[in-house]
C-alpha positions as CSV (number, residue, x, y, z in Angstrom):
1,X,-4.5,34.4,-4.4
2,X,-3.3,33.3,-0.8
3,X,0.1,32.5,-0.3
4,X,1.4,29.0,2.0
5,X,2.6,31.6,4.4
6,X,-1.0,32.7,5.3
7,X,-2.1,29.0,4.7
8,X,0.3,28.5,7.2
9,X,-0.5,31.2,9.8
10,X,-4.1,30.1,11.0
11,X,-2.5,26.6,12.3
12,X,1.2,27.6,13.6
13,X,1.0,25.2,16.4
14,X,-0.2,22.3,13.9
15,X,2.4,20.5,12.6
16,X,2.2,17.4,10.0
17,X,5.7,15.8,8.8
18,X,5.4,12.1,7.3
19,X,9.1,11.5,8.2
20,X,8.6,12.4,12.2
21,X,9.3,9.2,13.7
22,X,6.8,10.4,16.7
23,X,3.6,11.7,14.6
24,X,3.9,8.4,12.4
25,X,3.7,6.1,15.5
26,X,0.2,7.7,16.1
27,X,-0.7,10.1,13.2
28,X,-4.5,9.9,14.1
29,X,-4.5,12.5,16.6
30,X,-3.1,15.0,13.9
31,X,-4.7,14.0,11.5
32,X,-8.3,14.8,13.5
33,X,-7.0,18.3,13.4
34,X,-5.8,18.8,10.0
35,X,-9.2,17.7,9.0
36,X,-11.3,20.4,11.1
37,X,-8.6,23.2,11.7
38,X,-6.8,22.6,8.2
39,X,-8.3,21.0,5.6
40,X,-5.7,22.5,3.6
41,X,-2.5,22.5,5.2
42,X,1.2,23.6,4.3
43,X,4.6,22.2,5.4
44,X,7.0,24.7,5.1
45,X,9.8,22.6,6.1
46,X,9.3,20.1,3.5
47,X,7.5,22.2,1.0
48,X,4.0,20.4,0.6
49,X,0.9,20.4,0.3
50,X,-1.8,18.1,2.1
51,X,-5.5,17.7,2.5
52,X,-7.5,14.9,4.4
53,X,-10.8,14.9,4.1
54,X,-12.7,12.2,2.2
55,X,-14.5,14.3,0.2
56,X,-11.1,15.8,-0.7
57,X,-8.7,12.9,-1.2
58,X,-11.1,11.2,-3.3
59,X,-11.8,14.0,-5.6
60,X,-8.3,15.0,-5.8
61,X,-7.3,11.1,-6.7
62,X,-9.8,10.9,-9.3
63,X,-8.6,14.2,-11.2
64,X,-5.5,12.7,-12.4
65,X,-5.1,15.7,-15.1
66,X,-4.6,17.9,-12.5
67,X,-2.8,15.9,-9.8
68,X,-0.3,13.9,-11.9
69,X,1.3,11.0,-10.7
70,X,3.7,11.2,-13.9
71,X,6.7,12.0,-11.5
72,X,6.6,10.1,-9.1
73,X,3.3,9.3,-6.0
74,X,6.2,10.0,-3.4
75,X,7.5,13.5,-2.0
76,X,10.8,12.3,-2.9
77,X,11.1,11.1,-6.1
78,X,8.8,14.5,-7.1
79,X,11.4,16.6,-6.0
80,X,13.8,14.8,-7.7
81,X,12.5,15.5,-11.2
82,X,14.0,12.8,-13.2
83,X,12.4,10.9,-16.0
84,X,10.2,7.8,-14.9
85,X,11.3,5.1,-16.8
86,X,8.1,4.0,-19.2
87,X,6.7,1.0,-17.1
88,X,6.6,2.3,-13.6
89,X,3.0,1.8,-13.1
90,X,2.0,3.6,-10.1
91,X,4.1,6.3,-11.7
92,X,2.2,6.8,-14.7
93,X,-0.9,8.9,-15.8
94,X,-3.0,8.2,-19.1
95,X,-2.5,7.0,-21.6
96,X,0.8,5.2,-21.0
97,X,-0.7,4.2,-17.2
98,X,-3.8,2.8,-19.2
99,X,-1.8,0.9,-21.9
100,X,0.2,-0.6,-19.1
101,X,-2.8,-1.5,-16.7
102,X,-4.4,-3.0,-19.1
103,X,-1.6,-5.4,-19.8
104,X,-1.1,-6.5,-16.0
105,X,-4.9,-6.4,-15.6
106,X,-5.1,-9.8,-17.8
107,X,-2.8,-11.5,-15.1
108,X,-4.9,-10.4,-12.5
109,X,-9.0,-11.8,-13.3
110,X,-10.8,-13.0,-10.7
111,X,-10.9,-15.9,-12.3
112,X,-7.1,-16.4,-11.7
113,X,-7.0,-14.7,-8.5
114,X,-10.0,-17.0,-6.8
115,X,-8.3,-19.9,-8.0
116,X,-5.2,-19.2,-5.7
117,X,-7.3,-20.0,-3.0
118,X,-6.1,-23.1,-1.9
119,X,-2.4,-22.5,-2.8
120,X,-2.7,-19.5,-0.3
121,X,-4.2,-21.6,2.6
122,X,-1.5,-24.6,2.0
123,X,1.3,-21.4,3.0
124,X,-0.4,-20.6,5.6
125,X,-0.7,-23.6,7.2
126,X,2.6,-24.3,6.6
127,X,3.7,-21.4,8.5
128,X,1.2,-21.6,11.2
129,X,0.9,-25.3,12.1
130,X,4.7,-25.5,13.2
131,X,3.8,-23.0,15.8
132,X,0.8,-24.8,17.4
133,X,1.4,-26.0,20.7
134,X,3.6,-23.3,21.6
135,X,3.1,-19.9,23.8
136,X,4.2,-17.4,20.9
137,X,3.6,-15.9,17.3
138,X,4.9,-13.1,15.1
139,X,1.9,-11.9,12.8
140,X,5.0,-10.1,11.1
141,X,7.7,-13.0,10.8
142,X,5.8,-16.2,11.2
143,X,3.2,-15.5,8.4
144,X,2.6,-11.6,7.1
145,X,6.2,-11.3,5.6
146,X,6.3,-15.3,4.2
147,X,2.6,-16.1,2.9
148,X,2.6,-13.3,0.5
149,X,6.0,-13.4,-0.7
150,X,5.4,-16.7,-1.6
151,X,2.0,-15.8,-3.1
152,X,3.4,-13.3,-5.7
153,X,6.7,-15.0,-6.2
154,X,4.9,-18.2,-7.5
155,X,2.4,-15.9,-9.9
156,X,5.6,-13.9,-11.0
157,X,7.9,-17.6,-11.6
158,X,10.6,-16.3,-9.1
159,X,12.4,-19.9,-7.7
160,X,11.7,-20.7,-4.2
161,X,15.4,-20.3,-3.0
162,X,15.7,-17.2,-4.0
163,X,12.0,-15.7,-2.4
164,X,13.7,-14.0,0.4
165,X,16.3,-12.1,-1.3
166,X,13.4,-10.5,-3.8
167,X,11.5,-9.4,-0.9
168,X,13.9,-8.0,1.2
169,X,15.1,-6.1,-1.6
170,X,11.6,-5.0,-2.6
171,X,11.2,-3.5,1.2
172,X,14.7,-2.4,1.2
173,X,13.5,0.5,-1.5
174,X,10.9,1.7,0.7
175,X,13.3,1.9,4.0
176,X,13.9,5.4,5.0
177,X,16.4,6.3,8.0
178,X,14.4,6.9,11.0
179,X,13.1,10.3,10.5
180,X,14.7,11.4,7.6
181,X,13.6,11.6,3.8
182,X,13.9,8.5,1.4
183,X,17.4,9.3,0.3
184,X,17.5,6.4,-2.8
185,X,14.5,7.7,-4.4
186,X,16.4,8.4,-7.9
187,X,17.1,4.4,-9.0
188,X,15.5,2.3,-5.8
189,X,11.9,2.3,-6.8
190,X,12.4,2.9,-10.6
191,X,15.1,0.2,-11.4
192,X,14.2,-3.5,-12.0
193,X,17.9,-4.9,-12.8
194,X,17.5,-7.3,-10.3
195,X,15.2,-9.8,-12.7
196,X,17.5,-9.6,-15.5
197,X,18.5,-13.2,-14.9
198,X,14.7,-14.0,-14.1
199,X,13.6,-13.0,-17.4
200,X,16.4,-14.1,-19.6
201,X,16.2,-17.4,-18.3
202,X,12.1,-17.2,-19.0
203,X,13.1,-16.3,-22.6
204,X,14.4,-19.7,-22.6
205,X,12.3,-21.9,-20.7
206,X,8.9,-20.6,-20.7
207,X,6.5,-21.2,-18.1
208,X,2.6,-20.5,-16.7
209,X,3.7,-17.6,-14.6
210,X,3.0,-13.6,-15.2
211,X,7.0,-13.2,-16.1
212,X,6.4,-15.4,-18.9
213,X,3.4,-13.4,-20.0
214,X,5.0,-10.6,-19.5
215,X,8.1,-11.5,-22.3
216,X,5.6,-12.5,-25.0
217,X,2.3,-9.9,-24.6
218,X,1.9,-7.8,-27.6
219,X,-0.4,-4.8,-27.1
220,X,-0.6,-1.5,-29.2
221,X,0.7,1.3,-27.3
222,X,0.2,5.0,-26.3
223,X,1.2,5.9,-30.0
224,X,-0.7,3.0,-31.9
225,X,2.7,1.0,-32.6
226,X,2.3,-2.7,-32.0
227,X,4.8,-4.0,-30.2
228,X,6.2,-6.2,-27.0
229,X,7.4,-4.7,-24.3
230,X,11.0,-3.7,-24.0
231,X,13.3,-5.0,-22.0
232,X,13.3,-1.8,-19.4
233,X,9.6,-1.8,-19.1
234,X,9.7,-5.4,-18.6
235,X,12.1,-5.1,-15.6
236,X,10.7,-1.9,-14.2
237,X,7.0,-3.9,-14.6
238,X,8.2,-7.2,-12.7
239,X,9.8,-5.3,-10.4
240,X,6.5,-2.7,-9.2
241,X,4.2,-6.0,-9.3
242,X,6.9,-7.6,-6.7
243,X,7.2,-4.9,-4.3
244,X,3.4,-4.4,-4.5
245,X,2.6,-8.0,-3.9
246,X,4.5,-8.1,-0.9
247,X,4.0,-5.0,1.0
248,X,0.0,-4.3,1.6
249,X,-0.7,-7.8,2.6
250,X,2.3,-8.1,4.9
251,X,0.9,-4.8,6.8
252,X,-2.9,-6.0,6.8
253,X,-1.9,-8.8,9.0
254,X,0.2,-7.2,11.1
255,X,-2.1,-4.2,11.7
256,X,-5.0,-7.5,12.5
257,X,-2.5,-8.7,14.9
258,X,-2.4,-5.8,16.4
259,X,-5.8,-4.4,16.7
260,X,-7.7,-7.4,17.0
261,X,-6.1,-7.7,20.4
262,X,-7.5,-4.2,21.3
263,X,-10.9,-5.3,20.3
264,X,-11.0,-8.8,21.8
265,X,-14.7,-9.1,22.2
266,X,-15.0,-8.5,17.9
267,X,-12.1,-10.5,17.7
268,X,-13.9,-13.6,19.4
269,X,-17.2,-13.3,16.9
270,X,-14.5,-14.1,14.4
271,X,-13.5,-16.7,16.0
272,X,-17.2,-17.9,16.1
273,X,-18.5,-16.9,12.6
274,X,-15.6,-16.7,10.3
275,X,-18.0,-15.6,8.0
276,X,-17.7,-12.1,9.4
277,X,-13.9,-12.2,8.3
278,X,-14.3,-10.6,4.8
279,X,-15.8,-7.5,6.1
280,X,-13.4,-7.3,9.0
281,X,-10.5,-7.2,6.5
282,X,-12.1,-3.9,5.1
283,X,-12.9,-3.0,8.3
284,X,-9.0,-3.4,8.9
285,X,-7.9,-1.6,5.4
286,X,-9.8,1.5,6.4
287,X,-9.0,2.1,9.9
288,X,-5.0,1.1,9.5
289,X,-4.5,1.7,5.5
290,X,-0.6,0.3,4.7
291,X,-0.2,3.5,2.9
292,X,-1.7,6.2,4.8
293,X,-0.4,8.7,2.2
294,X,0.5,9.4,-1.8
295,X,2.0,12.4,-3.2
296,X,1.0,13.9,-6.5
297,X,2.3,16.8,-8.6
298,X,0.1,20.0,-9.2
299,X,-0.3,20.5,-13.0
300,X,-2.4,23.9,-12.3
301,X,-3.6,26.7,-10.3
302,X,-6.2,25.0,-8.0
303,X,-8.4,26.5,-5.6
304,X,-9.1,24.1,-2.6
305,X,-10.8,25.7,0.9
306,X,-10.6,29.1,-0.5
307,X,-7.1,28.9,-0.8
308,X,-5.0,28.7,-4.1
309,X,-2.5,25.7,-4.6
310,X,-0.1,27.0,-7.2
311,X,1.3,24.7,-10.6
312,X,4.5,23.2,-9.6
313,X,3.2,22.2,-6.3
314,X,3.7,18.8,-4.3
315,X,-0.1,17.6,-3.3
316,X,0.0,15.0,-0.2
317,X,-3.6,13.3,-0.2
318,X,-3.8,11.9,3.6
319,X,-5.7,8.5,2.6
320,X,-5.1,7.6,6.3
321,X,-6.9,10.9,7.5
322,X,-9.7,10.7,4.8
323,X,-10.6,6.9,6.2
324,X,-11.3,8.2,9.7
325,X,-13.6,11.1,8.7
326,X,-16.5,10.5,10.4
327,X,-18.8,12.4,7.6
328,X,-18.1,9.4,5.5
329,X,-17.8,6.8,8.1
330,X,-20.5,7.8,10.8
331,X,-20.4,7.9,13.7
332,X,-16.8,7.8,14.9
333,X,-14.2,7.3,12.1
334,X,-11.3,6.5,15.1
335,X,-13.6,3.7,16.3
336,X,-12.8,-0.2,14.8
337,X,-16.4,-2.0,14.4
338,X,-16.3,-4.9,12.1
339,X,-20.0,-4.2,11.7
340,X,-19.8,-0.5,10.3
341,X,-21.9,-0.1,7.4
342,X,-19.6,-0.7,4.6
343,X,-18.7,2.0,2.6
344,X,-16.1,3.3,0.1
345,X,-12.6,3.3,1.6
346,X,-9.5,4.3,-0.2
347,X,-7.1,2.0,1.0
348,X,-6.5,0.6,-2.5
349,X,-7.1,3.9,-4.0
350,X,-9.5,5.0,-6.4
351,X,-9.9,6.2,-10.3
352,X,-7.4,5.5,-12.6
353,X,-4.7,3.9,-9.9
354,X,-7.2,2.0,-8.1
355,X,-5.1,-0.9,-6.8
356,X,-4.8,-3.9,-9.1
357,X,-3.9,-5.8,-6.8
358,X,-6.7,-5.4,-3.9
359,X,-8.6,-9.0,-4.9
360,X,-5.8,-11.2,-4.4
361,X,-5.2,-8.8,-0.7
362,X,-8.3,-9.2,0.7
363,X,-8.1,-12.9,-0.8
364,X,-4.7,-13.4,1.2
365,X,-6.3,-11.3,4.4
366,X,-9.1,-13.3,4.6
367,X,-7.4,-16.7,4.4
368,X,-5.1,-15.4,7.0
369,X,-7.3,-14.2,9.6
370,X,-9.3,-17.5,8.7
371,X,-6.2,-19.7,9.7
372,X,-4.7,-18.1,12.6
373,X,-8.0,-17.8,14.4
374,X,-8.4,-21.8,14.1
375,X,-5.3,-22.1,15.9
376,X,-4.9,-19.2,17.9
377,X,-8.5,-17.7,18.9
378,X,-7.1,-15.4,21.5
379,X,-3.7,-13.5,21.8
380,X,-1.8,-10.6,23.6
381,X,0.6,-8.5,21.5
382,X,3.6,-8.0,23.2
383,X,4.0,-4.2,21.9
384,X,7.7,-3.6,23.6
385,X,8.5,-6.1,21.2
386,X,6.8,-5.1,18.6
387,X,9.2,-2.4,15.6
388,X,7.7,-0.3,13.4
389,X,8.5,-0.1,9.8
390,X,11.1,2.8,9.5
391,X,9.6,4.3,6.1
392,X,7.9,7.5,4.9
393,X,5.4,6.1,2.3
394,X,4.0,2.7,4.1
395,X,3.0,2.8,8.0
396,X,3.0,-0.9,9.4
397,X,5.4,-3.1,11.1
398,X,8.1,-5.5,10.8
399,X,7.9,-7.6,14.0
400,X,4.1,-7.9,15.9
401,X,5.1,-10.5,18.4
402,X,2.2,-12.3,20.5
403,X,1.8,-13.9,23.2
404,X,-1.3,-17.2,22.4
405,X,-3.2,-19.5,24.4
């Protein structure tokens, strides 16, 4: 058995920290050389894990029995040690995580997702065609932060007035001081007492919306009791489903903002065959993932690269390494082509906590990239400008400003 000392020792001069403000504002170059030089690699400092080859990650996400997700997907809330609350999705491993996915997956058919369509498009164009005419736009705070805030809000029955407020509270648990750990990792992501008034008031006046659905769904659960949910699992539910719905979407278009200017030429045959635009948005997913990393917890001994990863350990899977490795995405993995051959990424995950979500993302992607370039078919960022989410589990940004013609 090899200890993370000697894990350690072959790479001294490599150094991977998810909270160092400097690596996360380019991680790629690190990440290149964790792949090759340390495929597995150990942080001392924070006392993790990590492993970022494709082969790796998506093994490693699939074996849910051995990398458990029941304690939390975040270094923090690992460490912490405290009892998820039964309804934290993303925190779960069968069979509560299947009982509860299966619940949320009837809210979530293609059938009801495809018919958001032109619901979607009307808030774009509401937030878009204000700005035409003029010499600026925000990917960020024009559209990426208000389209799908409004998107989920409707499908969860939260009123218009109050949008905002859920949003910024949703990104608020996420936030992290620059450079330092997530420090509200305990009750932030695990406590949804912010709906209570949502839900009671659904009690009373019941409506088409997921909240609804969500007070009157009986299902058999993990112990064969048929039941409805209760009311913390209903809260903790609503409450994952909001901060979800708001924060991959808001970072896809932000990231397109963003590298879409770098690659002007591939951004003007969008502009010319829209019909391109759905595999540019995968395009986009893999080579700027919103969450370039999850955590998991290490249920056994595990051998990985010769080297042995004790039980008890913290296991970082580097999603945004494993979507530039060029022996799954040939031949460059750092190079953005809208016409790679598509393949599996794992933006939206894989196995058991493959995202639910991803349909009505690429749906809301796709209709954005469709409706800015019809208004604005070429753009500079105007990076001084631009800020950079301060958090340790999502990599995007909170203000891509651009200058339009």
């Amino acid at each position: 058995m090899t200890d993370s000392t000697t894990v350690d020792a072959a790479t001294r001069d490599l150094y991977f920290d998810p909270y160092d403000v400097e690596i996360n504002a380019d991680p790629y170059p690190v990440f290149a050389r964790l792949r090759e030089e340390a495929p597995l690699y150990y942080n001392d400092v924070h006392g993790f894990y990590a492993i970022s080859r494709f082969a790796d990650v998506n093994k490693a996400l699939v074996d849910h029995e051995t990398f458990s997700s029941a304690r939390g997907a975040i270094i923090e809330l690992i460490k912490a040690n405290i009892d998820i609350p039964s309804g934290a999705l993303i925190f779960e491993d069968p069979p509560i995580h299947t009982t509860h996915r299966k619940l949320l997956a009837r809210m979530f058919t293609p059938r009801k997702i495809s018919a958001l369509e032109p619901k979607i498009r009307e808030y774009c164009a509401q937030a878009l065609d204000p700005l035409v005419g003029g010499d600026r736009f925000d990917f960020v705070t024009d559209l990426g932060a208000i389209m799908p805030m409004r998107v989920i809000s409707a499908l969860l029955g939260i009123p218009e007035g109050d949008q905002e407020m859920i949003r910024d509270h949703a990104n608020a648990q996420m936030r992290t001081e620059a450079g330092k750990p997530m420090s509200a990792a305990q009750d932030g992501l695990v406590d949804g007492s912010i709906f209570e008034a949502y839900i009671d008031w659904r009690r009373d006046n019941p409506s088409n919306d997921i909240m609804t659905e969500l007070l009157n769904v009986e299902f058999t659960d993990w112990e064969g009791v048929t039941r409805t949910l209760t009311r913390e699992e209903l809260l903790i539910y609503i409450n994952v489903v909001a901060g979800a719905g708001n924060e991959t979407t808001t970072r896809l278009i932000g990231w397109a903002g963003k590298v879409l200017a770098e690659n002007p030429d591939q951004r003007r045959e969008l502009a010319q065959n829209p019909a391109l635009i759905p595999q540019a948005v995968e395009e986009l997913l893999r080579f700027e993932p919103p969450a370039p990393h999850v955590a998991r917890y290490v249920t056994r001994d595990v051998e990985i690269h010769g080297q042995t990863v004790p039980e008890g350990s913290i296991m970082m899977m580097l999603i945004g390494a494993a979507v530039r490795d060029s022996r799954q995405f040939p031949p460059d993995g750092d190079v953005f082509d809208i016409h790679r051959e598509q393949r599996q990424h794992l933006a939206f995950s894989v196995g058991t906590h493959y995202c639910l979500g991803s349909a009505l993302a690429r749906l809301e992607g796709r209709i954005a990239l469709e409706e800015i370039l019809k208004r604005f078919p070429e753009w500079e960022i105007d990076l001084p400008n631009a800020a950079l989410s301060p958090t340790s589990t999502v990599r995007g940004w909170d203000a891509m400003p651009a200058f339009v013609r």
